[in-house]
N, C-alpha and C positions, 0 to 999 in steps of 0.2 A: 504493500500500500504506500502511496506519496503520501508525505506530511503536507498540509498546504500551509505555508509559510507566509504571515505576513510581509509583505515589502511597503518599507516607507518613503512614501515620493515624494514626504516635503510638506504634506498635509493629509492627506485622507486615502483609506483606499482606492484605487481604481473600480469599476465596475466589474471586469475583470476576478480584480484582486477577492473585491466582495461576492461574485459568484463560486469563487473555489473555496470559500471559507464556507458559504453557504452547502458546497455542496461535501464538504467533510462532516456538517451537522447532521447532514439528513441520512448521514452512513453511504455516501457513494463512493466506491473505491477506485480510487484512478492509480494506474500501472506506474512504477516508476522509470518504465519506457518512455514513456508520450509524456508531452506537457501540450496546454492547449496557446495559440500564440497569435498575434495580430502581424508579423514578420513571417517571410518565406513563404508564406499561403496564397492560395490563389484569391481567396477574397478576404472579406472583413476578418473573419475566424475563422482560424482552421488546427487542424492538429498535427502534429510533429513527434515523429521518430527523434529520442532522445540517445537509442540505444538499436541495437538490431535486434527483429522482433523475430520469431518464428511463428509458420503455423501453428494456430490450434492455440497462442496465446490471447488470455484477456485482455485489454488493453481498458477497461474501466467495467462494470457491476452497477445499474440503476435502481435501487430498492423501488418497488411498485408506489405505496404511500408517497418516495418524489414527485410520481407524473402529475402534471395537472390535466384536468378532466373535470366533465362534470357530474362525477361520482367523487371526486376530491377534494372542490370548492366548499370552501364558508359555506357557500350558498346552495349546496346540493340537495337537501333535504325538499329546500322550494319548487329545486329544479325538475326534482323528482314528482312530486305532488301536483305540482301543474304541467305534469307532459305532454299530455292531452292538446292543450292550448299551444305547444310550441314545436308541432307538426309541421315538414314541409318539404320540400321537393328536396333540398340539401341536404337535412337529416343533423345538419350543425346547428341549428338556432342553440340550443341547450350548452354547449360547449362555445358560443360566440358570448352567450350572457356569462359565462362561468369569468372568460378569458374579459371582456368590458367592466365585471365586476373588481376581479383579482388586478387586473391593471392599473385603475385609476384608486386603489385602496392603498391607504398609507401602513396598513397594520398587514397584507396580506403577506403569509408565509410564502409565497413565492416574488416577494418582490425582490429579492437579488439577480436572480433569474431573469425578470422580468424588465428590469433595470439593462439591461445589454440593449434593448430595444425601447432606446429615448422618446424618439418621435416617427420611428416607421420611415427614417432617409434612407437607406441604406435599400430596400425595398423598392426594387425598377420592375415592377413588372408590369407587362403592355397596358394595362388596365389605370397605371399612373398616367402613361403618354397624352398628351393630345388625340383625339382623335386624328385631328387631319396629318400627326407622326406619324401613327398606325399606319393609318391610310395609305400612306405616300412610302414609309420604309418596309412595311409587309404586305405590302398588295399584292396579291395570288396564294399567299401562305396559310390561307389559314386562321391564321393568328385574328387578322383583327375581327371576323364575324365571329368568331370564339370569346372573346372579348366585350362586345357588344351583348351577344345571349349573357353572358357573366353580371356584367351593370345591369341590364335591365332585368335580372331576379335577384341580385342581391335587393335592389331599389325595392322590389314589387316585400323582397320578406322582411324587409326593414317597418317599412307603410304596415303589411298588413298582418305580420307576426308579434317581433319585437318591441315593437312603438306601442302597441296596444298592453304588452306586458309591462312593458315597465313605466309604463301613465299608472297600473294597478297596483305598481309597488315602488312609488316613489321613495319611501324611506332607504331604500335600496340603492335603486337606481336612478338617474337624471338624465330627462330627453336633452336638457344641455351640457351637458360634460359626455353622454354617452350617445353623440352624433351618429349622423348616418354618416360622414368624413370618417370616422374612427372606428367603425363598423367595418366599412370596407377594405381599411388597413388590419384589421383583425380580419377579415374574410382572406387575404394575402397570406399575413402571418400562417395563417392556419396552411394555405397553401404550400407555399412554401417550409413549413419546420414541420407539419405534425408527422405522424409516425401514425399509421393502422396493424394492429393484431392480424397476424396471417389468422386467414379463415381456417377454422379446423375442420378436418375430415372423420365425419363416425361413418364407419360400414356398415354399422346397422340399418341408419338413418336413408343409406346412398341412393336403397329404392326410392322410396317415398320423395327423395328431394328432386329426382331426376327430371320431373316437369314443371318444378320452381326454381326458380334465381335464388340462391342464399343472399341476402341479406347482408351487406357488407359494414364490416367493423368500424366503429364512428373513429372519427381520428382524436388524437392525444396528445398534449405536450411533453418530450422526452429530453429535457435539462441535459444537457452535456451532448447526448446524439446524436443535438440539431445542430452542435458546435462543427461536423465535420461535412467536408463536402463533397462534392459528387464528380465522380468518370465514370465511364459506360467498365473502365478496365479498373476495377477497385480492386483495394487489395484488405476489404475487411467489412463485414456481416454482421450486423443487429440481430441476435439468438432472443427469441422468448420464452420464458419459464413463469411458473405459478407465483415464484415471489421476485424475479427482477426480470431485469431485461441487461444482456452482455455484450459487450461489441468485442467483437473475435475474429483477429488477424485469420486471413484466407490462403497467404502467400506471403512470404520472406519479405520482410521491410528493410530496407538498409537505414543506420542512422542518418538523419537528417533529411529524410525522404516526408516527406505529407501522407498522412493518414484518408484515404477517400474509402468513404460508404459509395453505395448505391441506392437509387432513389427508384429503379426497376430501369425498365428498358425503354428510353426515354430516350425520343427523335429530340435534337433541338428546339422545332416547334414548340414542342411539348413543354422543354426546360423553359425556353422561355417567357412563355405563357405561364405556368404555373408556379417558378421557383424566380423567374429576371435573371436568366442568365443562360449565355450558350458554350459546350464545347466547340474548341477550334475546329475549321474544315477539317477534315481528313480522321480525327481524333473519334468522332461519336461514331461506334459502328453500330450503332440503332438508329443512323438517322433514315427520315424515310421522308416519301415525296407520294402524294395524294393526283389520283386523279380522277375530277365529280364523272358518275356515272351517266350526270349530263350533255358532257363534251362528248362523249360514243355517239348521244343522237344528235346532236347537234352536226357531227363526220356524219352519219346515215344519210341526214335529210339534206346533206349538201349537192347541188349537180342532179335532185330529182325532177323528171321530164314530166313524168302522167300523174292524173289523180290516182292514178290507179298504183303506183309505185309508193306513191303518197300515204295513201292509205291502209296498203300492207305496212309501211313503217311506223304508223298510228297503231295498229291493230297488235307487231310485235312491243313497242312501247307498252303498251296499255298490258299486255304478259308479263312483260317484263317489271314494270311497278308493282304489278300483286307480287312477283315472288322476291323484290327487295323493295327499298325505302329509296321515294325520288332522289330524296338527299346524302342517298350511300356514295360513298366513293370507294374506286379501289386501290390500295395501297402497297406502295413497291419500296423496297427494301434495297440495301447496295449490293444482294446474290440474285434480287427477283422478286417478285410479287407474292405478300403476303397476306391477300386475301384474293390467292391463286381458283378458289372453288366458284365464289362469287365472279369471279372476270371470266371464268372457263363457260358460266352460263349465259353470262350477257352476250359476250362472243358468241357463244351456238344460236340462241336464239336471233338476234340480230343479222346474223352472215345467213341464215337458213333462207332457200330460194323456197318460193310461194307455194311448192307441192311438200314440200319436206314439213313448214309452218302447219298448212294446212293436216298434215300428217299427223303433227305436234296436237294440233289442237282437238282433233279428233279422239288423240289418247289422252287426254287430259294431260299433257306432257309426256318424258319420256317414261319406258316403262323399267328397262336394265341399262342404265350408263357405262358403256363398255368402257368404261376408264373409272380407275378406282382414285382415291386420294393421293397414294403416291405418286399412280402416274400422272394426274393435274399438277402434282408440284415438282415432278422434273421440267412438265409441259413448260411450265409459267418461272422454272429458273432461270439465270441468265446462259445456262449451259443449253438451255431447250429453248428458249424463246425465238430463236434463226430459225429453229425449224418451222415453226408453228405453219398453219396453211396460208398462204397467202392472202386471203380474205380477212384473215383472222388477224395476220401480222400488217398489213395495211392499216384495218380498223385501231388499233392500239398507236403505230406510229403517230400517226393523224391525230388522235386522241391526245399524244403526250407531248405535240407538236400545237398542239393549241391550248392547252394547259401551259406550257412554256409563257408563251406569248400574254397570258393573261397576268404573267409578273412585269408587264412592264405600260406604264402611263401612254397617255397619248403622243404622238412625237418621237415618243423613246425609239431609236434605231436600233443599233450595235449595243449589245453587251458591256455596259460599263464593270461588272460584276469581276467579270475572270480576269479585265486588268486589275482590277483592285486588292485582288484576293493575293496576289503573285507580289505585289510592289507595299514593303515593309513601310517607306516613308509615307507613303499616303495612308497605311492601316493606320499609322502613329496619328497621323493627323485629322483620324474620323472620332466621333464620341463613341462613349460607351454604349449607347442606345443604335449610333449608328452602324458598329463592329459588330454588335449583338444581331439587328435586322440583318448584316448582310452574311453573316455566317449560314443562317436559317434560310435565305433565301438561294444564295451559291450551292449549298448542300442538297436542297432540294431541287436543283435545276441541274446540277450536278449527275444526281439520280437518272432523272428524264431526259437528256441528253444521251446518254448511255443507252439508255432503252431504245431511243431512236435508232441509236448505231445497230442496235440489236434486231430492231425488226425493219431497215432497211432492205427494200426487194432487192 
């Protein structure tokens, strides 16, 4: 176990200083490998090989009683009692008042903790930007219609969950110290630091559960956990047990090396929309690049001559919505397409000439799909995708070729993107917001350019 040592800087502890002292009270054991440090790290905080770690070492022990929750809170008992009322689409409202309450309290036992996070600056995620940032630095990504649904139901659970709670228990809480502005930076927070329970598996259960969704684990504040940061290539894992939770080296750490969790398998998009922040090109091998299952009809219905061509393409569309969602897209990966099943069926149905459809439709669909799921996902790797039929590798070209083109404004010619990415002086010289967009948008065009290359006739 580290002793945590006061250091005197002259006047008072650091924030820092006061969360290690904090967290030796509540019995969290930190390694005397690692220290945690605001130097060498890739962001604000991060953690530091002090020593060389092996697998299968702990590197710190969280006692359950530290996580904050809202089974943890001062205020849980309320939060309990009126659960009913604080229903909603996110499943957080419970855990957002726990976290508005313990935050703005002078007395709450996680205010050292809590204290690392002054005023929520540090905290870039697209949801801070301007819109017309979003707009103009992630256009085609993604991101900012992700962003938009995000404001507009936090806004909607603020108005018609929270606000109405805590007008009932003003002794508690205040609609003016506990804004919707402060809301929202707690809807972030939570984004980015919290930590969910792997779901557990009973085989007893497995029948019965097989035509439900389980129900997924509300997320939690995990003190020290959230201090580490994220590569897709970590070298260390958050273990859960009945009375802590352990972060346990995965792979040989050299001293002086940074300590990185993982946060799952996280496209940049992704990081940066939910955490503010992106791995370098080349570095995320989860990154991955979408494309709307709209652009396919959009390539169909282009260069059609008859009603009649017309309206077979209406007719497969109109098949093809019932057995996915308008708004699916399908999603390719840097080996190939990862929702290889879905794009195998848009392609059959769409490419199918007017006897073959009408065949379709006759059997209600197909009846034995002479290709199993392995074979879809050689079909749709990048090892298989050359081959694919002609029909089928034109339709995707086309498709990932006008998906490209939707990352760029009106005007826009040439690719400013892949000079920018190669030329160190000009990265120096863009913002963090600006390195952040264009990592996520090179990475993903990155992707789709490839693909082109791939289903080139």
């Amino acid at each position: 176990m580290k002793k945590f040592s006061k250091i005197y800087d002259g006047s008072e502890l650091s924030p820092l200083q006061n969360f290690l002292q904090w967290c030796q009270g509540v019995g969290l054991v930190l390694s005397n490998k690692v220290c945690v440090s605001k130097e060498g790290t890739v962001a604000e905080y991060g953690m530091l090989a002090t020593d060389d770690i092996e697998e299968g070492e702990i590197l710190f022990t969280i006692p359950r009683p530290a996580l904050l929750h809202q089974g943890t809170t001062k205020v849980s008992a309320l939060l309990e009692k009126e659960g009913s009322s604080l229903e909603s689409s996110s499943g957080w409202v419970p855990l957002l008042l726990a976290l508005l309450y313990e935050y703005t309290s002078s007395q709450s036992h996680w205010k050292p903790y809590l204290s690392l996070w002054t005023d929520f600056k540090t905290l870039d995620h697209p949801m801070f930007w301007s819109k017309e940032e979003r707009d103009r630095l992630l256009r085609g990504t993604g991101v900012p219609e992700a962003v938009d649904t995000d404001l507009a139901n936090i806004q909607r659970e603020y108005k018609d969950v929270v606000l109405p709670f805590i007008n009932k228990h003003l002794d508690i809480w205040n609609p003016k110290t506990h804004t919707l502005e402060l809301y929202t930076q707690l809807v972030a927070f939570v984004m980015a630091y919290s930590f969910q329970e792997p779901q557990e598996e009973d085989e007893d259960e497995e029948d019965e559960d097989d035509e439900e969704e389980k129900t997924p684990n509300l997320p939690m504040m995990v003190p020290m956990a959230d201090m580490l940061n994220h590569v897709s290539n970590h070298n260390a894992n958050l273990e859960f047990t009945p009375d802590s939770l352990k972060m346990v080296c995965i792979r040989h750490i050299h001293k002086g090396e940074e300590v990185f969790n993982t946060y799952g398998q996280m496209a940049n998009w992704q990081l940066l929309h939910m955490y503010g922040f992106t791995e370098p090109y080349q570095n995320n091998s989860n990154d991955t690049a979408d494309i709307p299952i709209t652009n396919l009809y959009t390539v169909v219905t282009q260069g059609i001559q008859s009603d009649l061509d017309q309206q077979l393409v209406e007719e497969k569309w109109e098949v093809l919505c019932e057995l996915m969602q308008e708004k699916a897209a399908f999603v390719f990966g840097k080996e190939g397409c990862l929702s290889d099943t879905e794009l195998h069926t848009a392609l059959k149905v769409l490419c199918m000439s007017e006897d073959e459809f009408s065949e379709f439709k006759d059997n209600e669909g197909w009846e034995d799909d002479e290709e199993d799921d392995e074979t879809i996902s050689l079909m749709f790797s990048n090892e298989g995708l050359p081959g694919l039929k002609p029909s089928w590798k034109s339709l995707t070209h086309e498709a990932a070729r006008l998906t490209v083109k939707s990352y760029r404004g009106e005007g826009e010619g040439v690719d400013r993107d892949q000079a920018l990415i190669g030329d160190q002086a000009a990265l120096a010289g863009l913002s963090s917001r600006q390195r952040s967009a264009l990592q996520v948008r090179y990475g993903q065009k990155s992707i789709l350019h490839r693909l082109m290359e791939l289903t080139t006739s």
